[in-house]
N, C-alpha and C positions, 0 to 999 in steps of 0.2 A: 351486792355484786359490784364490781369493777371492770367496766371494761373499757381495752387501751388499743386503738385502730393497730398499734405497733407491735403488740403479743397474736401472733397469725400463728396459727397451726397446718392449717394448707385450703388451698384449692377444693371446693368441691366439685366431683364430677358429675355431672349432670346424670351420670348412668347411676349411680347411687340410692336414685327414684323411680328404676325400672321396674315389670314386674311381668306377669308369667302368665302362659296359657298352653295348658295340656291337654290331648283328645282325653278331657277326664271330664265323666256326667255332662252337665251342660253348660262346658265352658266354651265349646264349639257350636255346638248344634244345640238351638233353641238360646245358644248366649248372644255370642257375636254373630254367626250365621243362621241368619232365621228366614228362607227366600218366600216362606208364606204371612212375613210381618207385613202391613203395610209401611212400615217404613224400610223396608230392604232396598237397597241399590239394583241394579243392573245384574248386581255377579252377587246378590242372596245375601248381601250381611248389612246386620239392622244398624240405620244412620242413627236413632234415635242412642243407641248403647255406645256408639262410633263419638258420639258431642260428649258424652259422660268423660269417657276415656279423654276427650280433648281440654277436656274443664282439667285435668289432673296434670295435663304435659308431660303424660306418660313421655321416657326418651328411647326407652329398652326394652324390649319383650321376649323373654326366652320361653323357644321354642322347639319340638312337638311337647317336649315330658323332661326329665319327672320320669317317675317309674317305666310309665308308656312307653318312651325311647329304647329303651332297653331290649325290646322286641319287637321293633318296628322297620319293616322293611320302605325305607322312604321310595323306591320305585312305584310302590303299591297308588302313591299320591301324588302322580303324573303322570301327565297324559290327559286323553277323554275320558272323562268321569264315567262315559256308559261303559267303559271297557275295565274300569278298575275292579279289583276283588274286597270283597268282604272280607275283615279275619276278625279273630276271634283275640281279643286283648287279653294276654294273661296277667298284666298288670292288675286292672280292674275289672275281668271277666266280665270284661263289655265287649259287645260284635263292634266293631268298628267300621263306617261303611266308607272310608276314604274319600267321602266328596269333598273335606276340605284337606289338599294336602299343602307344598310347600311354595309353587307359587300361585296358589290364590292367599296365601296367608301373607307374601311377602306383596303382593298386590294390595292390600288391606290396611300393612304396619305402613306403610306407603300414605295410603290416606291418612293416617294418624301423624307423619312426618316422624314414626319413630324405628330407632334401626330395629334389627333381630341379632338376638344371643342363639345360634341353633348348633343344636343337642345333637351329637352321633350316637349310635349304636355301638357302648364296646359291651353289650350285654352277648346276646348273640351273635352278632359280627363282629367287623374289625378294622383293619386297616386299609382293608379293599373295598369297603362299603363307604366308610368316610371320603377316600381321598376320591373317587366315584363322585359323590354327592358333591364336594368342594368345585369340583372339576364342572359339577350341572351348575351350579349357583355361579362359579365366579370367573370362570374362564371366558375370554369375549367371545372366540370362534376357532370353528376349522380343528375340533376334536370329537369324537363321540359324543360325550356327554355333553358338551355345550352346543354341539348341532341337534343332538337333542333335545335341551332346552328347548332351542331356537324352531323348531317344530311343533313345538308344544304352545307358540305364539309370543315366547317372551325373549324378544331378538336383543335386548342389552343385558346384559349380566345383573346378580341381586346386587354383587359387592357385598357381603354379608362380612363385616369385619370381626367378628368376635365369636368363638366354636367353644363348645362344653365338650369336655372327652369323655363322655358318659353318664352316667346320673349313680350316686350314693350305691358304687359298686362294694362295697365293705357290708352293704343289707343282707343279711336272710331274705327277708321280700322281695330280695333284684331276681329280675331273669338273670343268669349267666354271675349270678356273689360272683366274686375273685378275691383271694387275697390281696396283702398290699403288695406283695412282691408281685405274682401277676397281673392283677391293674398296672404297677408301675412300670413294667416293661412294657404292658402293650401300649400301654397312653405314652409311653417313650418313643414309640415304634411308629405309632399312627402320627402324633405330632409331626415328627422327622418326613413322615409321607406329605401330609398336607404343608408342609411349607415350602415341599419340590416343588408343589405345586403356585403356591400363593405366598409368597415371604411376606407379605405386609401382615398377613391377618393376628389376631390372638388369641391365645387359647387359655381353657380353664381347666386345671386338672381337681380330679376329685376327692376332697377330703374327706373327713369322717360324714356320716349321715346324721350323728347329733352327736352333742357334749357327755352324753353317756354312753355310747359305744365301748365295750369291754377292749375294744383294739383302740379308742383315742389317744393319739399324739404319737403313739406307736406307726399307727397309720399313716399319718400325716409327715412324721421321720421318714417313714421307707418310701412312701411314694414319692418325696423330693429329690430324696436318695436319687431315685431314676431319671427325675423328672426335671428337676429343677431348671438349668439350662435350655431347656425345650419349652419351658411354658411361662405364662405372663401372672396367670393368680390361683390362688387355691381356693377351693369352694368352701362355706359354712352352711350348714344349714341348722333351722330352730323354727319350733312351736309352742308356743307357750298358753295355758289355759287357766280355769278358775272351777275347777271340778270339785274345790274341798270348798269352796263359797267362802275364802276367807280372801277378803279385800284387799287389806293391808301386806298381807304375804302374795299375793298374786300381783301387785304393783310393782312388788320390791323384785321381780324377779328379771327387770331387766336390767338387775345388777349381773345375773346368771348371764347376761348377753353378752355383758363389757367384760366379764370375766375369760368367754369363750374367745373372744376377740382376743385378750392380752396374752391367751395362751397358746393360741395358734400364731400369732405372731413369734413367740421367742421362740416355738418350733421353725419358722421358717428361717429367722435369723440363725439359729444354732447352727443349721443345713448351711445358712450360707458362711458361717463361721467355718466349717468344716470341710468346705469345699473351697475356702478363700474364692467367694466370690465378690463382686461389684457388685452383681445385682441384687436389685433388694426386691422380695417376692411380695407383691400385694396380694389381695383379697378379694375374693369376689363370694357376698350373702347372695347365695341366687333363691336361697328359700325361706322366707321368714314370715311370719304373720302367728296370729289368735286362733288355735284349732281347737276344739275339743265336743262341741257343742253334740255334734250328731256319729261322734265316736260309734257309740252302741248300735247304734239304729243304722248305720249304713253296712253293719257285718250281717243285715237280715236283708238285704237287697234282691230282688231275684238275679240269679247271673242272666249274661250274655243278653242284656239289652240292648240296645242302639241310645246313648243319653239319656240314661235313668238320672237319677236326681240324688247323687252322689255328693256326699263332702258340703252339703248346702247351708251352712252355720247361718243361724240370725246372732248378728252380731246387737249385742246389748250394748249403754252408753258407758259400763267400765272396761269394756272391751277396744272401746274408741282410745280410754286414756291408757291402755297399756299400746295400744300400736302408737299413739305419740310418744311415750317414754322410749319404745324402740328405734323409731327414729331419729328422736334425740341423741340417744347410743350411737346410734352410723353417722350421725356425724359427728358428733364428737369424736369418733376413729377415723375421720374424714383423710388422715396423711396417710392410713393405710390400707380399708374398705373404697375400694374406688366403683365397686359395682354392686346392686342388692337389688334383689326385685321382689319385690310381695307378692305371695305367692295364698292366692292367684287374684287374676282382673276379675274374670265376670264368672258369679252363680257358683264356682267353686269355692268356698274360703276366699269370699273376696269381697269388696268394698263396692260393688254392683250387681243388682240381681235383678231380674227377667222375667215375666210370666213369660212361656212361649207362645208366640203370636199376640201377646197382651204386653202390660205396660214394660217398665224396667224402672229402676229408682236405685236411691244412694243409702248406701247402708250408714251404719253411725260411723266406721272407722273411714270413710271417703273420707271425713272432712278434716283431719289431722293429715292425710296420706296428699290430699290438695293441696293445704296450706304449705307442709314442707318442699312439695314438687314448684311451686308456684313462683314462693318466696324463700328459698331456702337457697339461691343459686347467689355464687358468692367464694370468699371468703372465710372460710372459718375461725373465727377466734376466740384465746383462751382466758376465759373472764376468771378473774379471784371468786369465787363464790363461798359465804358462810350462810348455811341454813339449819335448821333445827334437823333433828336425827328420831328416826321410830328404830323399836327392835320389832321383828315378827316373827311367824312359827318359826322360818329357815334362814331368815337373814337379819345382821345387824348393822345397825348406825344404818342404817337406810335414809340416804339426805329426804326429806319432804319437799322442797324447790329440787325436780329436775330439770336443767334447763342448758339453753345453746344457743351460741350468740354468730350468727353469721352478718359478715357487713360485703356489700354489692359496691366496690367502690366505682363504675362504672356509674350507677344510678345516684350513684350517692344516698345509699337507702340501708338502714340499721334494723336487723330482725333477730327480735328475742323470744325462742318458740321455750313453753314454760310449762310441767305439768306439775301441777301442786297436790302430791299424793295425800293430804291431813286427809283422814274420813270427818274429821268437825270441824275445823280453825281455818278459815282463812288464813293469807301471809300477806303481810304487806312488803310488795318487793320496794328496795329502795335501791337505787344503783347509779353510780358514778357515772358519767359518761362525758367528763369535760373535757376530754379528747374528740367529742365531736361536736366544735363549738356550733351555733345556730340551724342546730340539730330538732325537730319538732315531734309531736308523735299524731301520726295518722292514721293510724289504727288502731282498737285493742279490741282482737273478736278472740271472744269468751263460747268454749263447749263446757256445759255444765247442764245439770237432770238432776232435782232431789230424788229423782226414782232407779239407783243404779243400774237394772235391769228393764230399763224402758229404750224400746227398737224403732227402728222405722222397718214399716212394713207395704205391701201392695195397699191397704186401705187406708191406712195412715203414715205417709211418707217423710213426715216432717216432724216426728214427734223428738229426734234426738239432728239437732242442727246449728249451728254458730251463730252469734248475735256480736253486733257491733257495739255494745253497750257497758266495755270497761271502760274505767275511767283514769288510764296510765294518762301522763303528763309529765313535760320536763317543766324544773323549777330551778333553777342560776346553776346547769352543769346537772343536775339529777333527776332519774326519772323515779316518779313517785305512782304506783300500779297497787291495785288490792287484786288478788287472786284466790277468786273464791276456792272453798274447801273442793277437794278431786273436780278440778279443772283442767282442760286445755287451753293457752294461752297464745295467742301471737299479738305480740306488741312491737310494731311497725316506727319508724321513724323513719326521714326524711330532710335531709338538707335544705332550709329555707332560704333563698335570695333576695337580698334589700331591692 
């Protein structure tokens, strides 16, 4: 590897790192809001899940849903709780009992220091439900809906700067599918309403729901078509799993990621080709992570529970190294992914899970999703890399060093996040870097497990966890690193002072 402080690809944005919580299973109730934990706050949500989330610098959290949003009347989740109604989610054929709605959530992201991405309704409503809701969240006073905020005890506005215009409306499984022509005119429609309102804010229109949708790129054409002028980024969504047990091919597959990325970009260029526009449309992954685990077993759930135990993956330690190589991917798209949230935070498909009323602990994929949030703020830049190549069942020249070099010029601090997909060889990375003369290395923590399907669980927490014990070094201009076989790597540097 070579890298040159002066080869920069861009800025990363701190929202890049965000990630999601949807009234889905118990990402709400028994996750975050647990008001019979002993460690709950004042207003029910547990501190001890609250520090997890702060260990990570979550920045972003998109909010209600996800499928949820699509049939959610947000009235329902404000006001006094005793007067709210129950309904019945056809998302996830859960009762939903509204005790947390939108501002006790943004009360919450508050204590995290991290903003909110929130979801409208263009499943079942529309344009009058949104620009409603924008008008509760963000107007200061002396209208309906902001005096009713302000009644409801929360006398300064959220300021919520960033709006989803619905969630993966192109689904069969959405409440309200639309086409892209339909999606594209009402997301044209409701944008145009909410910036009467609020001109600062941004918004996200919705792209395909995955890289295989029989309408991809088609979709994402027609809704710019509409759209484009009226909105800030397009959605991606992805899940990736290891159902066929083959290692080597379930690594390689966040090539399938960079791939979705470079293709939904030329679609948004083509659009702005076609439109001779200036603008150039970013990206916003608002859904990505490791699913597959409890596929089967959550289609035999009983319906209409109130927080059954839904979507609950124990994430294994090669499940850790594909959400690194993912991340690697977003930023390495960093000039045009400017937003992503792993989806989701807590008990759902996520990197935190909860007994309710009992403990909480860090799954294996927390600690690549830490490391990048932590230390991945920065710069990104575009290193030479030559590595050895695998072929697999579905992909070829697969590099074995995945890797991404972001430098903090503020800190003066050099970070090379690294997942070395061999299943047997080691790599020894060697890399240039006399561009950063008296340059040192202060870190090199290694995730690594000879047992690839070894978890952390409620009784054993720590069995898949990072250790500071590589042995990266510079030597007159090079850093010299071994990287054991299917590893995670962060190799830190830092500017020394005589």
């Amino acid at each position: 590897m070579i890298i040159d402080k002066e080869y920069k690809l861009a800025e990363v944005d701190s929202r890049i790192f965000g990630s999601f919580i949807e009234h889905l299973g118990r990402a709400v109730y028994g996750g975050i809001f647990d008001p019979g934990h002993p460690s709950a706050d004042e207003y029910g949500f547990r501190q001890d899940v609250t520090a997890m989330i702060q260990e990570i610098g979550v920045p972003i959290i998109r909010y209600p849903g996800g499928n949820f949003v699509s049939g959610y009347n947000w009235e329902d989740g404000v006001g006094p709780v005793k007067d709210r109604p129950k309904r019945l989610d056809l998302a996830w054929r859960a009762t939903e009992p509204n005790e947390v709605g939108t501002n006790e959530f943004m009360r919450w992201a508050k204590t995290l220091n991290a903003d909110v991405m929130m979801a409208v309704n263009l499943g079942t409503r529309g344009v009058d439900a949104a620009r409603n809701l924008l008008e509760y969240c963000n107007h200061p006073s002396g209208s309906y809906y902001s005096d009713l905020r302000i009644s409801h005890g929360f006398t300064k506005p959220h300021g919520i700067k960033t709006w989803c215009l619905g969630n993966e409306m192109d689904g069969s499984w959405q409440v309200g599918q639309k086409t892209a022509v339909e999606y594209g005119r009402l997301a044209s429609e409701t944008a145009k309403a909410m910036r009467l309102i609020d001109p600062s804010i941004e918004l996200v229109a919705c792209g395909s729901s995955f890289r295989s949708m029989p309408t991809y790129a088609e979709w994402e054409a027609t809704v710019l078509d509409h759209t484009y002028e009226q909105v800030d980024y397009l959605s991606l969504h992805t899940y990736y799993g290891n159902a066929d047990n083959d290692i080597a091919n379930y690594l390689a597959k966040s090539l399938d990621m960079d791939y979705f990325i470079k293709e939904v970009i030329a679609v948004c260029d083509y659009i702005k080709a076609k439109k001779r526009s200036k603008k150039t449309m970013n990206l916003s992954f608002d859904e990505w992570n490791v699913w597959f685990h409890t596929i089967e077993s959550d289609m035999k759930i009983e319906p209409w529970q109130v927080a059954s135990s839904q979507l609950e993956d124990t994430y294994t330690f090669e499940d850790a190294l594909m959400v690194g190589s993912m991340l690697i991917t977003l930023l390495r798209n960093a000039d045009r992914v400017k937003i992503a949230c792993l989806a989701q935070l807590v008990n759902a498909i996520a990197p935190i899970m909860t007994v309710t009323g009992g403990p909480a602990w860090r799954q294996s994929i927390f600690y690549p999703y830490m490391h990048a949030s932590v230390y991945g703020r920065g710069t990104v830049l575009r290193p030479i890399v030559v590595s050895p190549l695998y072929d697999s069942k579905e992909y070829t020249d697969v590099p074995m060093l995945d890797s991404v070099v972001v430098y903090n010029e503020e800190t003066e601090e050099l970070v090379i996040f690294a997942v070395n997909k061999s299943l047997e060889d080691s790599l020894l990375l060697e890399c240039d870097i006399r561009g950063f003369e008296d340059y040192r290395v202060i870190q090199h923590s290694i995730l690594e497990n000879g047992n690839v399907k070894a978890v952390n669980n409620v009784y054993q927490q720590d069995a898949v966890i990072p250790h500071d014990g590589g042995d990266a070094k510079v030597v007159e201009g090079w850093i010299h690193a071994s990287l054991p076989n299917l590893s995670w790597n962060m190799i830190r540097l830092q500017k020394t002072f005589a």
